[in-house]
C-alpha positions as CSV (number, residue, x, y, z in Angstrom):
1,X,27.0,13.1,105.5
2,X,26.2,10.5,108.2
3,X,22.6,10.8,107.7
4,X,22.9,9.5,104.2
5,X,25.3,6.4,105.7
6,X,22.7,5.6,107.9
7,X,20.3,5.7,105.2
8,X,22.1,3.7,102.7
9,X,22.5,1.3,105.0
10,X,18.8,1.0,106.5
11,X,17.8,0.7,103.0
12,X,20.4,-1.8,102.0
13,X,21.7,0.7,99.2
14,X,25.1,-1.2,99.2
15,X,27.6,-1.2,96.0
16,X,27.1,-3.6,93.6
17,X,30.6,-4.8,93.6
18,X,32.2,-7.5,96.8
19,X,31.9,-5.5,100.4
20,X,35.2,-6.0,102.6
21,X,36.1,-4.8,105.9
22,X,39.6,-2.5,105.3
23,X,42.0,-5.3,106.4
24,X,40.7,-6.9,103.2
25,X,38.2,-9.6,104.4
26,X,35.0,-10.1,102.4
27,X,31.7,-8.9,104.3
28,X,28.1,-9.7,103.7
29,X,25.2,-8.2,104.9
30,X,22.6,-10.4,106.7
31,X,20.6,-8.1,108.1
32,X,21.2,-4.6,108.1
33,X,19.6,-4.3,112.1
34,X,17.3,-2.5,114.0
35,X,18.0,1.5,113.6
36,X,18.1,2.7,117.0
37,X,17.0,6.7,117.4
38,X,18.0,6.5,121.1
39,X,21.5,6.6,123.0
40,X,23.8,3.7,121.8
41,X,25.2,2.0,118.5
42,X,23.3,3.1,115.8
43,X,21.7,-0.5,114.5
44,X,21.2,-3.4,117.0
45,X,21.5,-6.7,116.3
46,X,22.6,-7.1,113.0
47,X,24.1,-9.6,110.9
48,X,27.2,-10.2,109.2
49,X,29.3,-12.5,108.0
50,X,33.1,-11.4,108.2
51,X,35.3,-14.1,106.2
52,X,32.5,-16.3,106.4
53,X,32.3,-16.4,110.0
54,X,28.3,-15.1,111.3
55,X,28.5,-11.8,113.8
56,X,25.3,-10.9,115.6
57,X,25.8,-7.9,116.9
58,X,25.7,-4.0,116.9
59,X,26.8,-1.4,113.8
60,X,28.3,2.2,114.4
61,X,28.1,4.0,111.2
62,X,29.9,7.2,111.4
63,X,31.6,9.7,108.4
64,X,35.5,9.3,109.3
65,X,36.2,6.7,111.7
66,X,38.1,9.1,114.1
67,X,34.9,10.3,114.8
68,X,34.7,6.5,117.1
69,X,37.1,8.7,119.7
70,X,35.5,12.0,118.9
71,X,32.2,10.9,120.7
72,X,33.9,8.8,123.5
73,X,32.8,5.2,122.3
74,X,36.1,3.8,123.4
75,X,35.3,4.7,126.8
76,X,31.5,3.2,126.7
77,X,30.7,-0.2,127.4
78,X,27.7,0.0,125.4
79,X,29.8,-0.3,122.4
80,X,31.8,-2.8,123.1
81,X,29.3,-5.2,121.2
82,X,29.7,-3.4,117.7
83,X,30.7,-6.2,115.3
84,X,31.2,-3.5,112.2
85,X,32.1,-0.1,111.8
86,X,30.8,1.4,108.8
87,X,32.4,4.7,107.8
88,X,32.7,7.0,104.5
89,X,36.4,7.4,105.6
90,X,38.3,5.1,107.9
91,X,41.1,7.2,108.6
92,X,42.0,5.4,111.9
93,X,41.7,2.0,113.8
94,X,39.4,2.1,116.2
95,X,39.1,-0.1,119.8
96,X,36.5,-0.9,122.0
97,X,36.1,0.2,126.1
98,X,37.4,-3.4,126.9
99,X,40.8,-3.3,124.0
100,X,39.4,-5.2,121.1
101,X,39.6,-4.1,117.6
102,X,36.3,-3.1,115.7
103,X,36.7,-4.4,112.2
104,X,35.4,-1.5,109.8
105,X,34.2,-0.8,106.3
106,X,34.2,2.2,103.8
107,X,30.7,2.3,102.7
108,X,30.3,5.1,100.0
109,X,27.0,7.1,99.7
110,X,26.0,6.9,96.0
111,X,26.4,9.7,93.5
112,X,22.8,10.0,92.5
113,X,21.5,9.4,96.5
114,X,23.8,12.2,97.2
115,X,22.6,14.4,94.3
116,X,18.7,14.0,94.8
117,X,19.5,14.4,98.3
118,X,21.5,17.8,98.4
119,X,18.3,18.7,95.8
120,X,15.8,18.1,98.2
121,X,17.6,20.5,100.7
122,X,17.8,22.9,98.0
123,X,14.6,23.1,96.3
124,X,13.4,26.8,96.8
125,X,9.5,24.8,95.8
126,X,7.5,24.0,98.9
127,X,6.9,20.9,99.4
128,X,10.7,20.4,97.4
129,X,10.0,16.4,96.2
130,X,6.7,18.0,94.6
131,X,8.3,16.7,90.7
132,X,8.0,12.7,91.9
133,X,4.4,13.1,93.9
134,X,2.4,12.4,90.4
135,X,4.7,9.5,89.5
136,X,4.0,8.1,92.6
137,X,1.7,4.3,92.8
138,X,-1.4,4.5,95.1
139,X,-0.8,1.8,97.0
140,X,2.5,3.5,98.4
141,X,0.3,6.4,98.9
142,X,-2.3,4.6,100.6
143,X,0.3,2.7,102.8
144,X,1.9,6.3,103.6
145,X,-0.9,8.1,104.0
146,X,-2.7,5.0,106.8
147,X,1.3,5.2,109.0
148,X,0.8,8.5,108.6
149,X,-2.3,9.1,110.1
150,X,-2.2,6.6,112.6
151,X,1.4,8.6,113.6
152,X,-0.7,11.3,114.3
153,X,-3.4,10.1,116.6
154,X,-0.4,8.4,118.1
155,X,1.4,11.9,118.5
156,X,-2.5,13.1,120.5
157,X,-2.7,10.1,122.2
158,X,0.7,10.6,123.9
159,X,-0.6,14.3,125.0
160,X,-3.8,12.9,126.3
161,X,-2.0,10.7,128.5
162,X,-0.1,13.4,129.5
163,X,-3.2,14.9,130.8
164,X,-4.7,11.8,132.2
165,X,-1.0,12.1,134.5
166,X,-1.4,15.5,135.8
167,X,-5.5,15.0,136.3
168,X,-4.5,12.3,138.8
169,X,-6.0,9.7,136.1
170,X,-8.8,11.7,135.8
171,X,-10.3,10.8,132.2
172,X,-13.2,13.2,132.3
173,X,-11.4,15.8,133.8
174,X,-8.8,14.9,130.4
175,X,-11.6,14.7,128.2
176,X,-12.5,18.5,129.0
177,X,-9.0,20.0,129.1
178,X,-8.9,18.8,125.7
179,X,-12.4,19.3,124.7
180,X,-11.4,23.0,126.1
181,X,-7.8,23.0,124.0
182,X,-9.7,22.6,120.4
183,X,-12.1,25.4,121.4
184,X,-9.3,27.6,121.3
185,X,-9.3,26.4,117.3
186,X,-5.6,27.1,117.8
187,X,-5.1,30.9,117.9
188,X,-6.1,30.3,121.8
189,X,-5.6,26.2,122.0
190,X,-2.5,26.5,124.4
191,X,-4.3,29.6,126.3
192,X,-8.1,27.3,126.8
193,X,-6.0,24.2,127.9
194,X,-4.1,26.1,130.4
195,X,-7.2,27.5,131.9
196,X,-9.0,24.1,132.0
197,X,-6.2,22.3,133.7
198,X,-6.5,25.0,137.0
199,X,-10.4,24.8,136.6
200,X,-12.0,23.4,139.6
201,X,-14.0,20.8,138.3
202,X,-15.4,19.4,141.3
203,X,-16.4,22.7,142.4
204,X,-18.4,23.5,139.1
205,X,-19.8,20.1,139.6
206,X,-21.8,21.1,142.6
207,X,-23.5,24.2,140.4
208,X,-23.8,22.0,137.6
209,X,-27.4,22.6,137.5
210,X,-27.5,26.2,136.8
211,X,-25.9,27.5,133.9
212,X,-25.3,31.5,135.4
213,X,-23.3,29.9,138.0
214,X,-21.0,27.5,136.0
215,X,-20.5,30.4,133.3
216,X,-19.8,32.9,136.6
217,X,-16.8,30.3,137.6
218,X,-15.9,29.5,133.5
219,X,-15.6,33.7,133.6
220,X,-14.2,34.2,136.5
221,X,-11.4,31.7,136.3
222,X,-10.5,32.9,132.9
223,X,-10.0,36.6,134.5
224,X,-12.6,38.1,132.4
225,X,-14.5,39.3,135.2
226,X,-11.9,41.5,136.9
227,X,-11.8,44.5,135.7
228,X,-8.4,45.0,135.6
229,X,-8.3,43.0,133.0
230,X,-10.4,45.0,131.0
231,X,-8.9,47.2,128.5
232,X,-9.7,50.9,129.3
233,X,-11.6,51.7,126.2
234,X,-13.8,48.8,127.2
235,X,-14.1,49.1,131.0
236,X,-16.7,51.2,131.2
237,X,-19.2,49.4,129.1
238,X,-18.8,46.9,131.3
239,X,-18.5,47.6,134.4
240,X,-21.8,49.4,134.2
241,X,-23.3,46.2,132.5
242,X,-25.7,44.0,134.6
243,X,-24.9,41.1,133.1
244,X,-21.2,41.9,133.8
245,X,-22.0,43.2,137.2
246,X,-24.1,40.0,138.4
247,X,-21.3,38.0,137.0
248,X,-18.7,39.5,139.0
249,X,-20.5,39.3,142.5
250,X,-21.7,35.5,141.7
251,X,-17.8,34.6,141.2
252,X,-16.1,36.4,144.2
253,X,-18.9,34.5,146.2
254,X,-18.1,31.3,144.2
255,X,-14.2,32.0,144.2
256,X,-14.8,32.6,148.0
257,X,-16.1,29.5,148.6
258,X,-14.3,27.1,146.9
259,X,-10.4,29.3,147.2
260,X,-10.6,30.1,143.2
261,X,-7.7,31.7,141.8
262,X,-8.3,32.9,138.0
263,X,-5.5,32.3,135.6
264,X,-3.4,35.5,133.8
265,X,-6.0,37.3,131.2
266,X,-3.1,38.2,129.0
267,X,-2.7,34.5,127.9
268,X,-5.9,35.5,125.8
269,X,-5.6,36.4,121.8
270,X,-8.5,38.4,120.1
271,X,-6.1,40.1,117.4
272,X,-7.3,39.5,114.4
273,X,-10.0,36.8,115.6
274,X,-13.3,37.0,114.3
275,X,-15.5,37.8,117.0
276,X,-17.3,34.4,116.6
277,X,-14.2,33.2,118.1
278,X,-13.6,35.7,121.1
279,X,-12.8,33.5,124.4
280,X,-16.0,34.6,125.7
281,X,-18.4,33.3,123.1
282,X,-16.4,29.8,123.8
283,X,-16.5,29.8,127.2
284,X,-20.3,30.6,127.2
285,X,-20.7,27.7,124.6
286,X,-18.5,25.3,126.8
287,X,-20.2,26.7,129.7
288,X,-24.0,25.9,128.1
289,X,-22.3,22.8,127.2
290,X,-21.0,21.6,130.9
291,X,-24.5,22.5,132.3
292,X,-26.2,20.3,129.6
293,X,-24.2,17.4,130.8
294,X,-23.5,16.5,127.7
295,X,-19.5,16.8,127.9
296,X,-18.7,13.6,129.4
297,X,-16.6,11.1,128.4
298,X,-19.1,8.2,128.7
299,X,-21.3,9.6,126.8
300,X,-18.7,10.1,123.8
301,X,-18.1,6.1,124.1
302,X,-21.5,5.4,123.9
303,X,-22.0,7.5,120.1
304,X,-22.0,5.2,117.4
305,X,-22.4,7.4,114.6
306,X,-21.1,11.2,113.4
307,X,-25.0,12.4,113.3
308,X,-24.8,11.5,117.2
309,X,-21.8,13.0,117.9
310,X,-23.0,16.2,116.2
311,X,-25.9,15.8,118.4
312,X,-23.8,15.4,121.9
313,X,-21.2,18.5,120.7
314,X,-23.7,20.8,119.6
315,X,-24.3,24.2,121.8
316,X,-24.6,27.8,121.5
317,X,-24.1,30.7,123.8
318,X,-26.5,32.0,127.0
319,X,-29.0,34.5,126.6
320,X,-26.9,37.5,127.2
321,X,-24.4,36.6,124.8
322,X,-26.8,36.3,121.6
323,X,-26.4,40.2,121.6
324,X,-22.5,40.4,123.0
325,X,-19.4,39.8,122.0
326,X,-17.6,41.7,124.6
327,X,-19.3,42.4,128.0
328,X,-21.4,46.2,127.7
329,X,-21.0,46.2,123.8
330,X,-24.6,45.1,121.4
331,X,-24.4,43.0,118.6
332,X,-27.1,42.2,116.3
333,X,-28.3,38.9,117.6
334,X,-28.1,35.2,117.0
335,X,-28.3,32.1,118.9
336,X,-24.0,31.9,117.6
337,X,-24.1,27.8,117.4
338,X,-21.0,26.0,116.5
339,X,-20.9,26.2,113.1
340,X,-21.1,22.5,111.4
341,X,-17.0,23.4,110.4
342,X,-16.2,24.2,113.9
343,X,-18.2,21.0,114.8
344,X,-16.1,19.1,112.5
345,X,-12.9,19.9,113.6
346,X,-13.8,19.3,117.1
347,X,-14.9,15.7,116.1
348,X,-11.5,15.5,114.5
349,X,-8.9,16.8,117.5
350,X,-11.2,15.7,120.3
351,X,-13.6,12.5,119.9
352,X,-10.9,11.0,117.3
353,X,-8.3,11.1,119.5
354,X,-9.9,11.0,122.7
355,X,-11.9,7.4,121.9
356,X,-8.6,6.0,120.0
357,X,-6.9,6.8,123.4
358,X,-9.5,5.4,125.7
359,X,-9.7,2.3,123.9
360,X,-6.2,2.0,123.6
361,X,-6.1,2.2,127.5
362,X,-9.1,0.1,128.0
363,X,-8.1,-2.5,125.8
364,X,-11.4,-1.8,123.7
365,X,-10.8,-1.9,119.5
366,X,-14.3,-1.3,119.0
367,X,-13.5,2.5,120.4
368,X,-10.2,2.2,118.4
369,X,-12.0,1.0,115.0
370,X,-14.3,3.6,115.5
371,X,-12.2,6.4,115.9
372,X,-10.5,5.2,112.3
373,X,-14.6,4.9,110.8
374,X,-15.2,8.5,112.1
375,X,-11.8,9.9,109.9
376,X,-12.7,8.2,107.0
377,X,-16.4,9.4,106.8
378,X,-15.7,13.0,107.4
379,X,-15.1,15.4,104.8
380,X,-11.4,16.6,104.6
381,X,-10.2,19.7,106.3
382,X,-9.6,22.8,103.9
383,X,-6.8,24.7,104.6
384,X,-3.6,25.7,103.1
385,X,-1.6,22.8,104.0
386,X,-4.4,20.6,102.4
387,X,-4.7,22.7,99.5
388,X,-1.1,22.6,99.0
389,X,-1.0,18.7,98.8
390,X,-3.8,18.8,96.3
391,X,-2.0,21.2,93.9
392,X,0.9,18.6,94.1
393,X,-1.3,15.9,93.3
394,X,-2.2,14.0,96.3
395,X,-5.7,13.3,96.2
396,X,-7.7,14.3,99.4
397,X,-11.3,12.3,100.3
398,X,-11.5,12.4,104.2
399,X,-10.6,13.9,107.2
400,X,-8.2,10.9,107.7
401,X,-6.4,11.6,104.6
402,X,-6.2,15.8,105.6
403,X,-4.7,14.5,109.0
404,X,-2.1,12.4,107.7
405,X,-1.2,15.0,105.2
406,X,-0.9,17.8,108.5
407,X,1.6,15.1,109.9
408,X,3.4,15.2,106.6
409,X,3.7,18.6,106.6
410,X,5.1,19.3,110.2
411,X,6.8,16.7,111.3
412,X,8.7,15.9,107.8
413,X,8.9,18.6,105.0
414,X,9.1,21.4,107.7
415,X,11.9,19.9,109.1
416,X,13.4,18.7,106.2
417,X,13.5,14.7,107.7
418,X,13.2,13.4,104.1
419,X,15.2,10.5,104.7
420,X,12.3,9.2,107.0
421,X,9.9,9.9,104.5
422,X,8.6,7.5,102.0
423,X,7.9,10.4,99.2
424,X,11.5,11.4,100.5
425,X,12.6,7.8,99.6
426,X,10.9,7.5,95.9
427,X,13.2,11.0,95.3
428,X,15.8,9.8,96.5
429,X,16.2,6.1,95.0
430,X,15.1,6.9,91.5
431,X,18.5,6.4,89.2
432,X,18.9,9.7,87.9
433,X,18.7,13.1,89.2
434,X,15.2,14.2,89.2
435,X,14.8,17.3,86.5
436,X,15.0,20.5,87.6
C-alpha cells in the first residue's frame, strides 16, 4: 500500500540491513525530505547518497514502479528532479520528461507495520487504537493534544477569514456572522450563518436604538414573519397575534425602506429541538443582544477575563417572548437567559477563535495568548465524543483539551488517517501486533 511507503519512509522505518538502489549501488538516507500533500514528487529536497556520491533532490515513492508512467510523470517536468524512486515493486525502469534515468529502490513495508496497520482498519472498536491509549506517556499526550488544538483554531481561523473576504473585510460584520453560526448550537449553525451573511447590517445599525425594530428586521429577514411560512396548524395563532401582527407591518416598512429580501424559512430545523433552542428564542436573544451594543468586536478585545466575557455575552429574550415559543402560542414564563452551558460553548467557537484570529491578523499575541488562557480555564465540553476519549483513558481538564479531542475525532479516527496520527503512530511502531 503506498500510504504505508510513504509512511515508512517519513518516519525513517528503513530495514536494518545495507539499502541499494536495484542496479546494485549502496544508498543512504540523509534526509528523508519534506512530505509534500500538494501536486508534485512526493518528498522535496531530500538527501541521499548513491555510491557515495550526495543527491539533493526530490523522492517519488510509489507501489510498482510502472505506476511512474501510469500517472504521467514521464511527461512532467516537475519530476525531472527526483534523485530516487522508492517502490515496493520495481517492475520497470523508469525515465524522466527530459530522458534521464531515475535510479530506484525496493523499500519493503515491515511485517508488523503492515499488520498493526491492516488492524487499525479493521477494529470493529470505536476509536480502533483504544488498546495502546493507556500505555501511552503524557508528554506525547500533552504534545498531541497542544498540535491538536492549535489545528483546530487553525481549522476556524481559516473560516473566519473566509468571512472577513466576503464581508468586504468587514471584521464586525465577521464577528456577528459567526457570533450568529454558534447560536444555531449546530442543529441550525449552517442555517443562522447563512441568514447573517444577507443581514443588512448597516440598515439595522440605523434602528440600533430600539430593540422592536432590530428584532422586526432579525424576524423579518429570517422569514418568520411571512405567513406563508407558517405551518397551517400554527397560522392562525399567529396571524391573529399582536405581537406577530406589529411585527409584520414594522418589517414590510423596514424591508421597504432599506430593499430587504428575507432568506428561505425552510433552511430552519425545529425537529426534535428543545424549544429553548427554537430560531426565534435566538434571534430574540441576538436581537436583545445587537440593541445592547454589546456584540462588537472591540469590545471582545478589550475582556480580559471569562467573568467579563460572560458579562458582554449574556442576554435573554424580549418581553413578548418570556411567554412564547412560537408566535400566538403561551408558555409558562421566564426571562429564557443563555444558560451558563450555552454561554460556554459560545466563548469556545466564537471569542476563542475569533480573538486567536484577530490577533493573528493584527499581529497582536496578547489576543493570541489569551485566546489559549480562555481554553485552558474553561471546563471541558461533555458530550459523547468527550466521553468516549475518557472511557479510553485520555484524561479531560479544559475546554482546550475537549477541543483537541473533537479534532481528533473528525478529522483523524473518522476518516481513518491513522498514519497522521501520533496515537496512530505508537500503534503502529510497537514491535508486535497489538493483542486482540
Amino acid at each position: 500500500m503506498e500510504q504505508l511507503l510513504h509512511y515508512c519512509w517519513k518516519h525513517r522505518l528503513l530495514p536494518a540491513y545495507p539499502l541499494s538502489t536495484t542496479d546494485g549501488r549502496s544508498v543512504e538516507v540523509i534526509d528523508t525530505g519534506l512530505h509534500n500533500h500538494n501536486d508534485g514528487p512526493d518528498f522535496f529536497n531530500a538527501k541521499v547518497k548513491i555510491d557515495g556520491t550526495l543527491w539533493v533532490g526530490n523522492v517519488e515513492i510509489h507501489d510498482c514502479s510502472s505506476d511512474w508512467y501510469l500517472h504521467g510523470h514521464q511527461d512532467d517536468i516537475h519530476y525531472d528532479n527526483v534523485v530516487l524512486h522508492v517502490c515496493e515493486r520495481a517492475d520497470k525502469e523508469v525515465r524522466t520528461k527530459s530522458g534521464n534515468t531515475v535510479p530506484q529502490m525496493e523499500l519493503a513495508v515491515p511485517d508488523t507495520i503492515r499488520i498493526n496497520y491492516e488492524s487499525l482498519l479493521n477494529e470493529d472498536k470505536y476509536p480502533p487504537c483504544y488498546k495502546v491509549i493507556p500505555e501511552l506517556s503524557k508528554l506525547t499526550v500533552h504534545s498531541w493534544m497542544s498540535a491538536l488544538q492549535t489545528e483546530r483554531l487553525e481549522e476556524k481561523t481559516e473560516a473566519i477569514r473566509h468571512r472577513v473576504e466576503k464581508s468586504g473585510g468587514d471584521w464586525e460584520k465577521a464577528f456577528f456572522i459567526t457570533l450568529a453560526r454558534n447560536y444555531g448550537f449546530g442543529v441550525n449553525g449552517d442555517a443562522f450563518e447563512y441568514w447573517a451573511e444577507r443581514l443588512d447590517l448597516s440598515a439595522a445599525a440605523h434602528h440600533r436604538d430600539d430593540v422592536f425594530q432590530i428584532e422586526a428586521i432579525f424576524m423579518g429577514q429570517a422569514g418568520f414573519l411571512n405567513e406563508n411560512n407558517i405551518p397551517l396548524r400554527l397560522r392562525d395563532n399567529a396571524t391573529s397575534d399582536e405581537y406577530y401582527c406589529r411585527l409584520r407591518s414594522e418589517y414590510q416598512y423596514l424591508a421597504h425602506k432599506f430593499s430587504l429580501q428575507e432568506v428561505d424559512c425552510s433552511l430552519w430545523r425545529f425537529l426534535r429541538l428543545r424549544p429553548q433552542n427554537f430560531p426565534y428564542i435566538r434571534i430574540s436573544q441576538l436581537a436583545n443582544l445587537y440593541h445592547s451594543r454589546r456584540s462588537l468586536l472591540s469590545n471582545l478585545c478589550e475582556c480580559t477575563s471569562i467573568e467579563q466575557i460572560e458579562e458582554l455575552l449574556a442576554t435573554h429574550v424580549t418581553q413578548y417572548w418570556e411567554s412564547h415559543y412560537t408566535f400566538g402560542s403561551l408558555s409558562k414564563r421566564n426571562t429564557k437567559k443563555l444558560s451558563q452551558s450555552s454561554l460556554q460553548l459560545l466563548i469556545i467557537n466564537t471569542v476563542v477563535p475569533m480573538l486567536f484570529a484577530y490577533g493573528r491578523h493584527r499581529s497582536e499575541e496578547h489576543l493570541v495568548d489569551r485566546a489559549f488562557d480562555f481554553l485552558e480555564q474553561l471546563k471541558p465540553e461533555q458530550n459523547n465524543i468527550v466521553r468516549m476519549w475518557k472511557e479510553c483513558g485520555l484524561q479531560v481538564g479544559s475546554a482546550g483539551d475537549s477541543q483537541a479531542l473533537i479534532q481528533l475525532k473528525r478529522n483523524y479516527c473518522d476518516r481513518r488517517d491513522c498514519l497522521r496520527c501520533r496515537i496512530g503512530f505508537e500503534y503502529l511502531k510497537k514491535g508486535r501486533r497489538v493483542d486482540k
